[in-house]
C-alpha positions in Angstrom: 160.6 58.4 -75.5 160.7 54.9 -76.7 159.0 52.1 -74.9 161.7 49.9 -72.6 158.7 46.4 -73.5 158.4 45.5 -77.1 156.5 42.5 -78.6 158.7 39.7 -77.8 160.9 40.9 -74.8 161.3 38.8 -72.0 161.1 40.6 -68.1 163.0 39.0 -65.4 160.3 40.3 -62.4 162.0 40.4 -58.6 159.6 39.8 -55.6 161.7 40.8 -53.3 162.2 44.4 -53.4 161.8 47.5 -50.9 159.1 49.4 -51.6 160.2 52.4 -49.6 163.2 52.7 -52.1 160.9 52.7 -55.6 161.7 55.6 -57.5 160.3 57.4 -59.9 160.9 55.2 -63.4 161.2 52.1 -61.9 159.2 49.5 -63.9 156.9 47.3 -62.1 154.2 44.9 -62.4 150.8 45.7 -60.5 147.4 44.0 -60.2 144.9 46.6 -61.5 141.0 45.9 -60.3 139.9 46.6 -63.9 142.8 45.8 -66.3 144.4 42.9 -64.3 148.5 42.2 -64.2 149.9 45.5 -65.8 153.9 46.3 -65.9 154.1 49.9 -66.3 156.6 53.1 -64.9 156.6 54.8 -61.3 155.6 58.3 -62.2 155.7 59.2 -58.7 153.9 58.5 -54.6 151.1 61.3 -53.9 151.6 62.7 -50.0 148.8 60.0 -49.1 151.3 57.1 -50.2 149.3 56.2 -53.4 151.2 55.1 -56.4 151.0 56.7 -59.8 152.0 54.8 -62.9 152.1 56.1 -66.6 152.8 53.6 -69.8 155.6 54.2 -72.0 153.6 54.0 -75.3 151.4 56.3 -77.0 148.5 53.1 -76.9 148.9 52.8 -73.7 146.4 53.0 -71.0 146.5 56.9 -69.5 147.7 57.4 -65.8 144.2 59.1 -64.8 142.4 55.8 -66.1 145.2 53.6 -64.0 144.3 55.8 -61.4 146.2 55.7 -57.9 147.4 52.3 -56.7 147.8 51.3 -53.6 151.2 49.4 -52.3 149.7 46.4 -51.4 148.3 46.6 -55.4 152.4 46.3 -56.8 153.7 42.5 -57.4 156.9 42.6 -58.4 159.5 45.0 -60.2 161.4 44.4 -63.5 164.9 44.2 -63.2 165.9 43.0 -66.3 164.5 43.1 -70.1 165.7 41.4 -73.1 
């Protein structure tokens, strides 16, 4: 799989979104305690309501070192890239 960001891209973010209806591959931007503003993909929401995120590139930070993330964690979600 190739990664949907490349150097250069530009994201049109959306803060008005439902997060009840994410899905698993949406992108979205989240504020990370330790990395800060990441945009990376829904992998999936554990049965506690914790969010899972992966990267799309091979350098990218691994989901078990994103951890889970909580809803209140996700800013915004990408709805367009060019």
């Amino acid at each position: 799989m190739f990664p949907r960001l490349k150097n250069g891209n530009f994201v049109l973010l959306s803060e008005h979104f439902d997060k009840q209806k994410l899905q698993a591959g949406d992108m979205l931007k989240l504020l990370h305690p330790r990395y800060g503003y990441m945009v990376k993909t829904l992998v999936g929401i554990d049965h506690s309501g914790w969010f899972w995120f992966k990267g799309e590139s091979k350098h990218s930070v691994s989901i078990n070192d994103i951890g889970p993330i909580a809803a209140q964690q996700i800013k915004s979600k990408v709805i367009f890239v060019c």
